[in-house]
N, CA, C and O atoms as CSV, one atom per row, in Angstrom:
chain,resi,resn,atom,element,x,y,z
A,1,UNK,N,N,-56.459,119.317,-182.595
A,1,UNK,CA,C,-55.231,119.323,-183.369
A,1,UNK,C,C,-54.355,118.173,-182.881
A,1,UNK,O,O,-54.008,118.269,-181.704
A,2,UNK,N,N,-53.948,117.152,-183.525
A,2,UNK,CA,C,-53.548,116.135,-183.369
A,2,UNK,C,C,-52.161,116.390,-183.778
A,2,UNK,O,O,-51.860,117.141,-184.706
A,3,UNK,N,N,-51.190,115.629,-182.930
A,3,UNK,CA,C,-49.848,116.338,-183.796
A,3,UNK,C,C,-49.381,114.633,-183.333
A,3,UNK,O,O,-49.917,114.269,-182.286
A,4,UNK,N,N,-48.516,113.661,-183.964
A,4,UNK,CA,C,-47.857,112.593,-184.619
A,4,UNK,C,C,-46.400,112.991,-183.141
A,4,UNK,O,O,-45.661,113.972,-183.217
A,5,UNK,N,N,-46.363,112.282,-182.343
A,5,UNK,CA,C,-45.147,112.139,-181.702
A,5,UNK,C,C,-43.966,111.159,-182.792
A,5,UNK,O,O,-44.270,110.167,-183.455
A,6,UNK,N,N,-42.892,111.675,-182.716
A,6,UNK,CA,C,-41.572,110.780,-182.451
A,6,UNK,C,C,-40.408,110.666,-182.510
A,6,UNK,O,O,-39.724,111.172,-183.399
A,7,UNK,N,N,-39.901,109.864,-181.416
A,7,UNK,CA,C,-38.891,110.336,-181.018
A,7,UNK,C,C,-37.662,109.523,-181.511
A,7,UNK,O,O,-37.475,108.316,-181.664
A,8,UNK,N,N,-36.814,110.737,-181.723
A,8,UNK,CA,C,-35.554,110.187,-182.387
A,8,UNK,C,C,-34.459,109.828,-181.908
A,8,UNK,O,O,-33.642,109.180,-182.562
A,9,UNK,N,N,-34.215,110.332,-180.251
A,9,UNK,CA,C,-33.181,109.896,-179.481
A,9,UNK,C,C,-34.359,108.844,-178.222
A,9,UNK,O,O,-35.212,109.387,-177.519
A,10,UNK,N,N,-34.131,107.601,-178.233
A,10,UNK,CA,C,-35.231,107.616,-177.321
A,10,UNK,C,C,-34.713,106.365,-176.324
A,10,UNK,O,O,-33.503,106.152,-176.398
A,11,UNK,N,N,-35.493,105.491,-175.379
A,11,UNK,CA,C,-35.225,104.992,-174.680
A,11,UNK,C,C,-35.467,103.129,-175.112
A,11,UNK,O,O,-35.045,102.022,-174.777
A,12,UNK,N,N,-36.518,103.827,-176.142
A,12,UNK,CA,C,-36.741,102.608,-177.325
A,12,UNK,C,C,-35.732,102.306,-178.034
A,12,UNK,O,O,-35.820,101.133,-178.397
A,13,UNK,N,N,-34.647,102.905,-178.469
A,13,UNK,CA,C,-34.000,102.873,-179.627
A,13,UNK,C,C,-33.380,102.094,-179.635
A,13,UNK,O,O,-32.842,101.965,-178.535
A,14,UNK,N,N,-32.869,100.852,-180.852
A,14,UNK,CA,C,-32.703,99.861,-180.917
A,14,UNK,C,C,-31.135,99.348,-180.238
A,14,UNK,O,O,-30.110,100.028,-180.242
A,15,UNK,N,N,-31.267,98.235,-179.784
A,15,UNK,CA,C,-29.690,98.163,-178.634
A,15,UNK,C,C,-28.614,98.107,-180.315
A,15,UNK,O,O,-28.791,97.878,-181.511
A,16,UNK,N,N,-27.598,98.449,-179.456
A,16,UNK,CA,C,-25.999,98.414,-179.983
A,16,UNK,C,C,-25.696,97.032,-180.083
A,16,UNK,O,O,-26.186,96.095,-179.454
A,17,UNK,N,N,-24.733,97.036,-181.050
A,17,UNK,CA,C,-23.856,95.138,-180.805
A,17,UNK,C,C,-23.652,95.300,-179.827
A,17,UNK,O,O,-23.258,96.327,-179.275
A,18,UNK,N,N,-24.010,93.768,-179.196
A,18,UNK,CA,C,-23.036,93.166,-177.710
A,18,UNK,C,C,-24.475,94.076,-176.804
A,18,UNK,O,O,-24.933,93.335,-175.934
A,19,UNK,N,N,-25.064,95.199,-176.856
A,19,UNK,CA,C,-26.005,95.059,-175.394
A,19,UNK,C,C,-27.346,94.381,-175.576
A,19,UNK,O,O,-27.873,94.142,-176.662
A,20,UNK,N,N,-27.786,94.127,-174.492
A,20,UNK,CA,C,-28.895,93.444,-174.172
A,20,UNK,C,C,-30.351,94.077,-175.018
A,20,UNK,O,O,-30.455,95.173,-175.569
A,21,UNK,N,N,-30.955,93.445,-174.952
A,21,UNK,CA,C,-32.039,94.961,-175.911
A,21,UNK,C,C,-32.716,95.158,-174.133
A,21,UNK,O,O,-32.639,94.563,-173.059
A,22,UNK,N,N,-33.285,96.216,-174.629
A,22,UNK,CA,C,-33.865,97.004,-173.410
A,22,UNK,C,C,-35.550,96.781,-173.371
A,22,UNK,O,O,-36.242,96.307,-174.272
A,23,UNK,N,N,-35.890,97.163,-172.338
A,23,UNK,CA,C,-37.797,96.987,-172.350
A,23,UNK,C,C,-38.425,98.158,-173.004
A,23,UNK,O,O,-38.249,99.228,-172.422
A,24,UNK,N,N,-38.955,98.170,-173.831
A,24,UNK,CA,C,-39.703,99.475,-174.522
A,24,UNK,C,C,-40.698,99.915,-173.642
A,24,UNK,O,O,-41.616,99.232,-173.186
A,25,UNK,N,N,-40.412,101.344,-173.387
A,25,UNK,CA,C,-41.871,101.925,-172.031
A,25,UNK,C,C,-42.502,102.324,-173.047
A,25,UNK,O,O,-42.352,102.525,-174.252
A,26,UNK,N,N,-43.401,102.399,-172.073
A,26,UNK,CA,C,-44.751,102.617,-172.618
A,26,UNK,C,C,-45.303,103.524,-171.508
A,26,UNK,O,O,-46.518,103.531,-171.708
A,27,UNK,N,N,-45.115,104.067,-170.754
A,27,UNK,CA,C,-45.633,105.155,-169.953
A,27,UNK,C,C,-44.261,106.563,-170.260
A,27,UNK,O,O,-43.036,106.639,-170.162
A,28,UNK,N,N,-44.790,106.985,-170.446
A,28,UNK,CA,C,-43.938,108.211,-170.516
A,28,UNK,C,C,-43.792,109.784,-169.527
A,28,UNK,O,O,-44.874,109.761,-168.941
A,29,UNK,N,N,-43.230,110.790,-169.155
A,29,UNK,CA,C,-42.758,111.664,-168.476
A,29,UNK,C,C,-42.794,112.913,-169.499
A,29,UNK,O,O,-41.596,113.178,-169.396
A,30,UNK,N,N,-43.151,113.626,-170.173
A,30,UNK,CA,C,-42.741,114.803,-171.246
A,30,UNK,C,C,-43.229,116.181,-170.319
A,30,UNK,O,O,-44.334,116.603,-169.978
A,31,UNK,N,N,-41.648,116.707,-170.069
A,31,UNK,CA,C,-41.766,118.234,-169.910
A,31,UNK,C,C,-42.073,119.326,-170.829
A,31,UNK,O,O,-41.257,119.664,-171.687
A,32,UNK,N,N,-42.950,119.767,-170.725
A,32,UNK,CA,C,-43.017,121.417,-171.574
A,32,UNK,C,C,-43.891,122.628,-171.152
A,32,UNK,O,O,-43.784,123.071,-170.009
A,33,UNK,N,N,-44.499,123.013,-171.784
A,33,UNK,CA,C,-45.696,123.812,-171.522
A,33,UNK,C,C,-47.212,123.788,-172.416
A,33,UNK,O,O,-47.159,123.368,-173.572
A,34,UNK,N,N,-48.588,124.259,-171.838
A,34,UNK,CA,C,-49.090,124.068,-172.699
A,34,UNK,C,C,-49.741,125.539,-173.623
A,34,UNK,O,O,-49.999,126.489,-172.884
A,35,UNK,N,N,-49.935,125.700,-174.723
A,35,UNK,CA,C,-50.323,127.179,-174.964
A,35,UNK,C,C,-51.311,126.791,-176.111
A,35,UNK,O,O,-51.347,125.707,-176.694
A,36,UNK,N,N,-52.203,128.013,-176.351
A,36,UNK,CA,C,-53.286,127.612,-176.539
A,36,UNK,C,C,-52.820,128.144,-178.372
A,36,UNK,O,O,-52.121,129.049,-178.828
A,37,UNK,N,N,-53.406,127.346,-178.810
A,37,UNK,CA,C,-53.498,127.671,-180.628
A,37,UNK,C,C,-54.525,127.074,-181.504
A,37,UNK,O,O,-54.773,125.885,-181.700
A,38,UNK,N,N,-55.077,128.145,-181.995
A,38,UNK,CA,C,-56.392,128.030,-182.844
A,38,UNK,C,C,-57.659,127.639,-182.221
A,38,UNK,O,O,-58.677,127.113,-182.670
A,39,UNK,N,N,-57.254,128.106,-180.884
A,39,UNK,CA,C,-58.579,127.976,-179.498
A,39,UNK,C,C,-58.046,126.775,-179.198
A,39,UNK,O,O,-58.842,126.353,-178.359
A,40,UNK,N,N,-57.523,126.255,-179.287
A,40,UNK,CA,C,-56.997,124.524,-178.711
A,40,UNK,C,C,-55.808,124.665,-177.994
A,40,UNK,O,O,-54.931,125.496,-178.230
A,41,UNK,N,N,-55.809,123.741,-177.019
A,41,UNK,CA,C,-54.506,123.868,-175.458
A,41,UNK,C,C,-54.115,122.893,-176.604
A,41,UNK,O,O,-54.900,122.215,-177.268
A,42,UNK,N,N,-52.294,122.960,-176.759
A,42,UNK,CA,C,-51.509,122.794,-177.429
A,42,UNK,C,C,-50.569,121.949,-176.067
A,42,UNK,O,O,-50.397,122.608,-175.041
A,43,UNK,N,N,-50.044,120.620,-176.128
A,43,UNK,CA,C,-49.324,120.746,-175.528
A,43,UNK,C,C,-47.528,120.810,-176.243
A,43,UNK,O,O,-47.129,119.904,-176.974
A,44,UNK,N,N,-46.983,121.550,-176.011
A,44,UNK,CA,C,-45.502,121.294,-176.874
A,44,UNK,C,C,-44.078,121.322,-175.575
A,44,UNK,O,O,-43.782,122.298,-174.885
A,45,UNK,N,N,-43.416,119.988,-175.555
A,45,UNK,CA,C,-43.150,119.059,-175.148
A,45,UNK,C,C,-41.222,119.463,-175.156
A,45,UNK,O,O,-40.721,120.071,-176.102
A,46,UNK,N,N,-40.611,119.112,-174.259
A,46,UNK,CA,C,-38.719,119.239,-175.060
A,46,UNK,C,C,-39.130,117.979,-175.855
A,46,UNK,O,O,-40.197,117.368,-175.917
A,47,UNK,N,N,-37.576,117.740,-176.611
A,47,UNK,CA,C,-37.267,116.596,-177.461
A,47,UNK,C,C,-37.771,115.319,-176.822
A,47,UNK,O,O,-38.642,114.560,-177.245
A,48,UNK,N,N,-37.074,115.239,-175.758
A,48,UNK,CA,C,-36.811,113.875,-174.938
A,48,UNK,C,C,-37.715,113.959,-173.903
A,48,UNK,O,O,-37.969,114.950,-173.218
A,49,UNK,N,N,-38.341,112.482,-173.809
A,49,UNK,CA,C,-39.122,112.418,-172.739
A,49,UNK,C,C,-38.521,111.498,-171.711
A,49,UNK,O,O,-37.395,111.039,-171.905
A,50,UNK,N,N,-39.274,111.172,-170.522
A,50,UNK,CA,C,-38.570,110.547,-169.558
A,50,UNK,C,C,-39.756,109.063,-169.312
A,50,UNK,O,O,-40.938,108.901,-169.008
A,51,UNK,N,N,-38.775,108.365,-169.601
A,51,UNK,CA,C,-39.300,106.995,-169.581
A,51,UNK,C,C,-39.701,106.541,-168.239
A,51,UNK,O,O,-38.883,106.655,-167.326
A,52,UNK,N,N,-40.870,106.036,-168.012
A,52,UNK,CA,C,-41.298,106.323,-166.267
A,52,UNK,C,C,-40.996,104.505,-166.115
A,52,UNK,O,O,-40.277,104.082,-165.209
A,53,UNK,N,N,-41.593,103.661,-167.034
A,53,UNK,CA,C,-41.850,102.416,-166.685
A,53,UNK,C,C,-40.641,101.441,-166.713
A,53,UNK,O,O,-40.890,100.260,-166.472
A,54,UNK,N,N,-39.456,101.774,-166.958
A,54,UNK,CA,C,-38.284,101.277,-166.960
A,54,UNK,C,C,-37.373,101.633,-166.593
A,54,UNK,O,O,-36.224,101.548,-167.026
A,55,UNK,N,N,-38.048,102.353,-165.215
A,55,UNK,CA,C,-36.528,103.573,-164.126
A,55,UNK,C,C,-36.672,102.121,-163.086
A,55,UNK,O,O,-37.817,101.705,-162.910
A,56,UNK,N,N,-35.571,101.412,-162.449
A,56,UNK,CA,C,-35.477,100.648,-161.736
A,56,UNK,C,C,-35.341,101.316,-160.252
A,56,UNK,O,O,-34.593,102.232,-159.908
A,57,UNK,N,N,-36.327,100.551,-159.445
A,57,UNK,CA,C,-36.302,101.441,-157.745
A,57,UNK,C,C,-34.632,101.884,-157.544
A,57,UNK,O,O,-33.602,101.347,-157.949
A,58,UNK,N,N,-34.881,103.128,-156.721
A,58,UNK,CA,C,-33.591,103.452,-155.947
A,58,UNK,C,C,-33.029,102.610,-154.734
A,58,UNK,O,O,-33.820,102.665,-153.792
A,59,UNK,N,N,-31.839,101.798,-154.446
A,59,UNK,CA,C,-31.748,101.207,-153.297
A,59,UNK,C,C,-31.636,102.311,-151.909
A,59,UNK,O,O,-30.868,103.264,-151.779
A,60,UNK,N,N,-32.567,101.863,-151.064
A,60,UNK,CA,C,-32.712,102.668,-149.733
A,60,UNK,C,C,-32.337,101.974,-148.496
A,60,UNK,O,O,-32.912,102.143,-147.421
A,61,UNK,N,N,-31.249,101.109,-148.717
A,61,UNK,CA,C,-30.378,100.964,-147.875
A,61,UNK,C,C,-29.369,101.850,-147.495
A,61,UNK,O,O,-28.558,102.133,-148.377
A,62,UNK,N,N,-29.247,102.275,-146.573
A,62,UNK,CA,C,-28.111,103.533,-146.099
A,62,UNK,C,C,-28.294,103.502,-144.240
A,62,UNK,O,O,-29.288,103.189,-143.585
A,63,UNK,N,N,-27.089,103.901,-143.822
A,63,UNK,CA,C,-26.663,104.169,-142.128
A,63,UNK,C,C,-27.592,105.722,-142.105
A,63,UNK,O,O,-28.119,106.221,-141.111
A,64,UNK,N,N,-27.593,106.264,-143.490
A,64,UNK,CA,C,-27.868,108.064,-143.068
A,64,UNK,C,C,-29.860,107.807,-142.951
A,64,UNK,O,O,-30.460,107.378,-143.936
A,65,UNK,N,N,-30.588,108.138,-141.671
A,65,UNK,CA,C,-31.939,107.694,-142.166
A,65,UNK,C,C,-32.694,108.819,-143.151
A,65,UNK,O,O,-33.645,108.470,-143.850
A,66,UNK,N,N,-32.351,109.771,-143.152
A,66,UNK,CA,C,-32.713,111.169,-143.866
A,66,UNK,C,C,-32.184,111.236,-145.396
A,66,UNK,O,O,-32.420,112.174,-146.158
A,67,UNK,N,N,-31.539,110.252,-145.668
A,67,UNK,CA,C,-31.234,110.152,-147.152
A,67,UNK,C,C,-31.770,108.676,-147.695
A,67,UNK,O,O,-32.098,108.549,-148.875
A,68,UNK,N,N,-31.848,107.373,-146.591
A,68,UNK,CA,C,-32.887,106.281,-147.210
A,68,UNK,C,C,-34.348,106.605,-147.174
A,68,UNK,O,O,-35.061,106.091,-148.035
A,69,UNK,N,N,-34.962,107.524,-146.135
A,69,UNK,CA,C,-36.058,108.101,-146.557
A,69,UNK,C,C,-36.774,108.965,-147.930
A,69,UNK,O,O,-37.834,108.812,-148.537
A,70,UNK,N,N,-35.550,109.997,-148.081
A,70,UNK,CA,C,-35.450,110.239,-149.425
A,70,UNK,C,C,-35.194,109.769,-150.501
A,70,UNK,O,O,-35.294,110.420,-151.541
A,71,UNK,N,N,-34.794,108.475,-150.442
A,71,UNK,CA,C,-34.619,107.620,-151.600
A,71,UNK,C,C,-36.026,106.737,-151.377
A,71,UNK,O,O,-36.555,106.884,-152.479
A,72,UNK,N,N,-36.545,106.264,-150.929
A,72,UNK,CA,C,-37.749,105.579,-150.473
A,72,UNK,C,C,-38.911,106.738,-150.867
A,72,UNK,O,O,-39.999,106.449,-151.365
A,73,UNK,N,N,-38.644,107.558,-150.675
A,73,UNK,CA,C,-39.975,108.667,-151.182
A,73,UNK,C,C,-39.952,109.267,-152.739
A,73,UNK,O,O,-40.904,109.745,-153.356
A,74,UNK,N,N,-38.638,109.105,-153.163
A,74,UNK,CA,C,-38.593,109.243,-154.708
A,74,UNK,C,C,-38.598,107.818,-155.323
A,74,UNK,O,O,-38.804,107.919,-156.533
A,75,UNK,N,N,-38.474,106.759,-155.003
A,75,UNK,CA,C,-39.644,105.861,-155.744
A,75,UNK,C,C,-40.560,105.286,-155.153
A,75,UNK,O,O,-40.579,104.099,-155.479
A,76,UNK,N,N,-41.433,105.580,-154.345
A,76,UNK,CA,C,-43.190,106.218,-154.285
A,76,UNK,C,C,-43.777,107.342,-155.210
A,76,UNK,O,O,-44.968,107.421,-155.510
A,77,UNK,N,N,-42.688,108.289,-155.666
A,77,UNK,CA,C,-43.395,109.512,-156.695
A,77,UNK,C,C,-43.628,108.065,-158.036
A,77,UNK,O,O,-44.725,107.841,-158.548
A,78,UNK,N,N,-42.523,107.374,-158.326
A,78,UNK,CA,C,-42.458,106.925,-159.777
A,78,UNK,C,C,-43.952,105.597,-159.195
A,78,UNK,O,O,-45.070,105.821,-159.659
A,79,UNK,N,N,-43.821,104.681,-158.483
A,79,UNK,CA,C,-44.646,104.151,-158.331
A,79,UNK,C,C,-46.378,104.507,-158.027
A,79,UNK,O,O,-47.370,103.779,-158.015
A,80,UNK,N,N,-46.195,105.872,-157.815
A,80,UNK,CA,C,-47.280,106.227,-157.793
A,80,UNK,C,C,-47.642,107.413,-159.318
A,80,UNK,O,O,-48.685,108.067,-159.286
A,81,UNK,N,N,-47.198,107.475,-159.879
A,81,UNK,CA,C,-47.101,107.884,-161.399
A,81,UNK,C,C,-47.357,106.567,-162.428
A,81,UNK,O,O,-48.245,106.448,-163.273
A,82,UNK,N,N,-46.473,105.787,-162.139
A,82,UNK,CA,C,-46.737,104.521,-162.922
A,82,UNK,C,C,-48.078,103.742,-162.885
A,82,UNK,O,O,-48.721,103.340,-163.855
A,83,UNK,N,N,-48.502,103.549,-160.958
A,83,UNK,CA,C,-49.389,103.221,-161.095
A,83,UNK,C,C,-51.038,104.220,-161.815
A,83,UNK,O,O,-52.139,103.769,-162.132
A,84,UNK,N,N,-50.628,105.317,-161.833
A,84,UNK,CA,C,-51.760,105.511,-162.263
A,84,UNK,C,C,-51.738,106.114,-164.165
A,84,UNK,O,O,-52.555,106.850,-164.717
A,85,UNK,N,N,-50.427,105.425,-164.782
A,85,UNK,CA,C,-50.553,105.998,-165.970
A,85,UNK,C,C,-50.744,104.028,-166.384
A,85,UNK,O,O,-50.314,103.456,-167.386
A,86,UNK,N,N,-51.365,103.540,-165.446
A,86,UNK,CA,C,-51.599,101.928,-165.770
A,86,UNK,C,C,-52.923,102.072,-166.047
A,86,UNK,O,O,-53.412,101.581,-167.064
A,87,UNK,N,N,-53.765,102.896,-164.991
A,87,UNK,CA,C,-54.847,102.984,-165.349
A,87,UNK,C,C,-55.255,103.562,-165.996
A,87,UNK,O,O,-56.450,103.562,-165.698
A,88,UNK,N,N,-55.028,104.509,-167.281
A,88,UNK,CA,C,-55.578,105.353,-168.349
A,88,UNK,C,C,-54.996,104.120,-169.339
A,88,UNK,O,O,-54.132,103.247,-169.252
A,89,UNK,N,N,-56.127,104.633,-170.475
A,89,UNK,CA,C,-56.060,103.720,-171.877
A,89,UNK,C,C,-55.100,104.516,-172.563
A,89,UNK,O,O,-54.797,105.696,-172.389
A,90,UNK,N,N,-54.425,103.185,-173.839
A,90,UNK,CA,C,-53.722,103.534,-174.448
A,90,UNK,C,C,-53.755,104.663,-175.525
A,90,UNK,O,O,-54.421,104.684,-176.560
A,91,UNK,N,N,-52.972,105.503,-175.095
A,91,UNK,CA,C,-52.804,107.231,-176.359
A,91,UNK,C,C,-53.610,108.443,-175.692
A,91,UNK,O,O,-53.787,109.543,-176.216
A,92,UNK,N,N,-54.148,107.950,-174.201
A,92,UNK,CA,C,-54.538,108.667,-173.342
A,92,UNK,C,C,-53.500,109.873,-172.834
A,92,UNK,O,O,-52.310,109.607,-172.659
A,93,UNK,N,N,-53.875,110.831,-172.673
A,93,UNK,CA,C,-52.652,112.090,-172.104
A,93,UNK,C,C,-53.473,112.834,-170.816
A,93,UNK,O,O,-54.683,113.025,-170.690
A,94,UNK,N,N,-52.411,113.160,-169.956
A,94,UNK,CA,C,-53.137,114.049,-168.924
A,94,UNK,C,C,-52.179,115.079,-168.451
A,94,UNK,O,O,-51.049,114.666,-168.712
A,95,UNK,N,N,-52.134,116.158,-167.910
A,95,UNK,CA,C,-51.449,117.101,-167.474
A,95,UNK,C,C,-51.459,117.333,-165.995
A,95,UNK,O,O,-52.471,117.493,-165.312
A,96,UNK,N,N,-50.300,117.334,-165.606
A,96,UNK,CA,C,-50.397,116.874,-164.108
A,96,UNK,C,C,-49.294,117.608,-162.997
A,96,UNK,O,O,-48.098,117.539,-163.279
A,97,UNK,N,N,-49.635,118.175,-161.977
A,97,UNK,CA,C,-48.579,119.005,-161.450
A,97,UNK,C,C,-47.630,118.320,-161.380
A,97,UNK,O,O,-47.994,117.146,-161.302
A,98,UNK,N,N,-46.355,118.442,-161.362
A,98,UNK,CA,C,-45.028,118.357,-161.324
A,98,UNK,C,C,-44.275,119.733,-161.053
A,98,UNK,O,O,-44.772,120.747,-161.543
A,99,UNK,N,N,-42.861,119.854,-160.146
A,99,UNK,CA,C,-42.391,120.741,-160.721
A,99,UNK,C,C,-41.292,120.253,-161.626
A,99,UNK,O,O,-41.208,119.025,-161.674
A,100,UNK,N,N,-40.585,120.807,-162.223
A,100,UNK,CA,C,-39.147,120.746,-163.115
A,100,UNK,C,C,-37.958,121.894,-162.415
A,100,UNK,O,O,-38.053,123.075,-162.083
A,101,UNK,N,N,-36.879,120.941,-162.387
A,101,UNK,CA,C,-35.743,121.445,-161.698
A,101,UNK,C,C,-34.405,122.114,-163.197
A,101,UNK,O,O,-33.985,121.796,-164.310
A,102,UNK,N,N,-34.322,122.773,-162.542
A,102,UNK,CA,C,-33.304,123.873,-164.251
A,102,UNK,C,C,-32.170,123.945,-162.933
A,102,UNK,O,O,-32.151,124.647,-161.922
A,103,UNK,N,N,-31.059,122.664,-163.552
A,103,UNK,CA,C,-29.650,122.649,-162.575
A,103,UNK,C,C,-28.785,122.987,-163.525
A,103,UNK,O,O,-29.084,122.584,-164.650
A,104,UNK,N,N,-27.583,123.740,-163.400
A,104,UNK,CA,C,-26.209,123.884,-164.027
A,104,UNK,C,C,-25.145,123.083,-163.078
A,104,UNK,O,O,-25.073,123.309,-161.870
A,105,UNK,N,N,-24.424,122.239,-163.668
A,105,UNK,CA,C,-23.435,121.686,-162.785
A,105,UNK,C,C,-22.624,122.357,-162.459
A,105,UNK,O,O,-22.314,122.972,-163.479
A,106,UNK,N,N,-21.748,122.831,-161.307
A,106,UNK,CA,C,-21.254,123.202,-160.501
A,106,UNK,C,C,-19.364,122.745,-160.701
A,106,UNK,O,O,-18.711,121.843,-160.176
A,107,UNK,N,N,-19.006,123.735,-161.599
A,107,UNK,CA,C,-17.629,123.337,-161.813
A,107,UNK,C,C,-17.040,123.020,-160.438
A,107,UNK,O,O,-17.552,123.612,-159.488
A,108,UNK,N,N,-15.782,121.953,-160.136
A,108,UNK,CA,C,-15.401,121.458,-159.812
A,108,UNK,C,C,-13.698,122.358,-159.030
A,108,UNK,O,O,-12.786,122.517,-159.841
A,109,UNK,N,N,-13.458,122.836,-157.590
A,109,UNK,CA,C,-12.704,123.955,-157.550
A,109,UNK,C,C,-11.527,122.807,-157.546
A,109,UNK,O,O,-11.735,121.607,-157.370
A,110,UNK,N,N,-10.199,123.444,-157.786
A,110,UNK,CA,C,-8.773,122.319,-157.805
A,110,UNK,C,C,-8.301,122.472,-156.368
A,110,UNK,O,O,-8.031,123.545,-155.827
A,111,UNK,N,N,-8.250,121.522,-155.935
A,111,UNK,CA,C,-7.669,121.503,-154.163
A,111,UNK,C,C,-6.909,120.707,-154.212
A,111,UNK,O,O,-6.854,119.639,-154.822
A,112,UNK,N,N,-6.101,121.334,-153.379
A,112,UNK,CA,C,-4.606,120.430,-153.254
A,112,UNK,C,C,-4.278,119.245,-152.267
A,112,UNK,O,O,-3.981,119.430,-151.087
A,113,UNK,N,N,-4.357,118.086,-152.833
A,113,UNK,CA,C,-4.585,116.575,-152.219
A,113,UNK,C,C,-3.040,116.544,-151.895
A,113,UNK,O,O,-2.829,115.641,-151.085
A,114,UNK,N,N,-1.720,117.315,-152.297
A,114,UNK,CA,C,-0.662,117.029,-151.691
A,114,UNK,C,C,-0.282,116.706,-150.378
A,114,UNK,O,O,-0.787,117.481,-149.566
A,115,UNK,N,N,0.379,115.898,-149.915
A,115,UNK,CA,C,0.757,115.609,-148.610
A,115,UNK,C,C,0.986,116.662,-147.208
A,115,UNK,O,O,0.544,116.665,-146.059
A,116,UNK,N,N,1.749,117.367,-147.848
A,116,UNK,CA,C,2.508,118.699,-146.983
A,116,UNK,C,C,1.088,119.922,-146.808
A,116,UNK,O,O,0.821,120.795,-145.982
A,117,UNK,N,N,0.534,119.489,-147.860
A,117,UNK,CA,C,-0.884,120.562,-147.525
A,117,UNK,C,C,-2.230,119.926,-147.177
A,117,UNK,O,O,-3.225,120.640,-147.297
A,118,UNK,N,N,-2.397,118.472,-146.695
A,118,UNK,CA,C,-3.393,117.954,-146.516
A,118,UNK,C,C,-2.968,117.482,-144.923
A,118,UNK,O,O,-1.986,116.872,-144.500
A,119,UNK,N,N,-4.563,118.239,-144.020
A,119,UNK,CA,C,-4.325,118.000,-142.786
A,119,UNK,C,C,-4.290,116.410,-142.123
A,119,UNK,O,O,-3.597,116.108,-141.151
A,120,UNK,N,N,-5.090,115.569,-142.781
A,120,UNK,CA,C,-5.338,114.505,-142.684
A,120,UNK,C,C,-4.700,113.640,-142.492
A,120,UNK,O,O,-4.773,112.757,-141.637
A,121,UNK,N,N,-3.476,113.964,-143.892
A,121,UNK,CA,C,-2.672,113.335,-143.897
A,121,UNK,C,C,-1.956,112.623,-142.940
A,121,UNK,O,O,-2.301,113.080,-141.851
A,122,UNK,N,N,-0.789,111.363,-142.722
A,122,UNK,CA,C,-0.225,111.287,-142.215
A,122,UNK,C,C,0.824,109.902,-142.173
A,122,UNK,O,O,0.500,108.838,-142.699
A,123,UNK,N,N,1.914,110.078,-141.575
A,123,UNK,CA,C,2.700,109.213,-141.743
A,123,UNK,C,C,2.932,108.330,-140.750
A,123,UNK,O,O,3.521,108.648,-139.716
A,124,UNK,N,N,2.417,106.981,-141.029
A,124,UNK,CA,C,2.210,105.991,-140.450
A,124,UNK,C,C,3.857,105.139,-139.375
A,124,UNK,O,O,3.817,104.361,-138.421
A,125,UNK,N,N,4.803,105.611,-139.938
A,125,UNK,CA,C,5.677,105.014,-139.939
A,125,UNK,C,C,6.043,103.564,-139.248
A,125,UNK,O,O,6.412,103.252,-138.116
A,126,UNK,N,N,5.750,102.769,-140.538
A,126,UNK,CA,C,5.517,101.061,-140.522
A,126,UNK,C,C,6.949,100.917,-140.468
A,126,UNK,O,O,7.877,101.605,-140.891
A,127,UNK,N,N,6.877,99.874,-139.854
A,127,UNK,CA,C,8.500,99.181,-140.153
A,127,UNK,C,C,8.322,97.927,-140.079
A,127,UNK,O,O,7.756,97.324,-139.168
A,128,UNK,N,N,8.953,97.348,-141.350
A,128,UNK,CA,C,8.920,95.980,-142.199
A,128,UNK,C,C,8.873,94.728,-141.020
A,128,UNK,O,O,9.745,94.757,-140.152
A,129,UNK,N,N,7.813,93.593,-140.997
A,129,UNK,CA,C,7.968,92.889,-140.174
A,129,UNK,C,C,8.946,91.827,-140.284
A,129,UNK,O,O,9.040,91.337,-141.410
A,130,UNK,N,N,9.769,91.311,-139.294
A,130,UNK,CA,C,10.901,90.014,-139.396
A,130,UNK,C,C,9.914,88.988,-140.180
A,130,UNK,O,O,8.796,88.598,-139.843
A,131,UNK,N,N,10.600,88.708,-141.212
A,131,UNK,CA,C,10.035,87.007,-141.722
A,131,UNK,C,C,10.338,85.882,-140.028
A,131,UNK,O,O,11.299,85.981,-139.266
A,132,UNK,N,N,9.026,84.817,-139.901
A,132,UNK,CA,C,9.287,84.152,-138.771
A,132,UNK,C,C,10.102,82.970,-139.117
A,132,UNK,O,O,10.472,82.195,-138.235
């Protein structure tokens, strides 16, 4: 069962006035599940896929070494995804462990940056230098 991809919000989609046009990928990322229909593994996909070949490395420069490591090891996942969706032919598909992360952002609590309630704070007390 052959089913016709395409996508309507995509990473292809043609640039706006004034931006640059972008590189069209050609390796792709699609989350879903697969289920079986009419004896055939079905794969069905969200809307949007994740463009693998036009994510630019993470910079892993940092003082913290436990967070440039982690940036250095999440692009080894993409470089090592990329490199091997180089080696399958074109319209080729494969199914491949990953997990997928399901985040809700984390409203934002109101804290009071006022002076009189911020410990941090403090008053420098400068006094204007004589012109020489």
């Amino acid at each position: 069962m052959a089913v016709q991809r395409k996508a309507l919000f995509s990473a292809n989609a043609a640039p706006q006035a004034g931006e640059a046009p972008k590189k069209k990928a050609n390796f792709w990322i699609n989350v879903g599940l697969t289920k079986m229909v009419d004896g055939e593994e079905v794969f069905l996909s969200l809307p949007l896929g994740i463009p693998l070949d036009t994510q630019e490395p993470l910079d892993t420069r940092s003082s913290n070494r436990d967070f440039a490591q982690m940036q250095a090891a999440r692009n080894s996942i993409v470089e090592q995804l990329k490199t091997y969706a180089e080696s399958m032919a074109a319209g080729d598909e494969v199914i491949i462990d990953l997990q997928v992360q399901l985040r809700r952002v984390k409203e934002y609590d109101a804290i009071s940056t006022k002076p009189e309630e911020n410990k941090f704070a403090m008053d420098l007390q400068l006094v204007p230098a004589k012109a020489a």
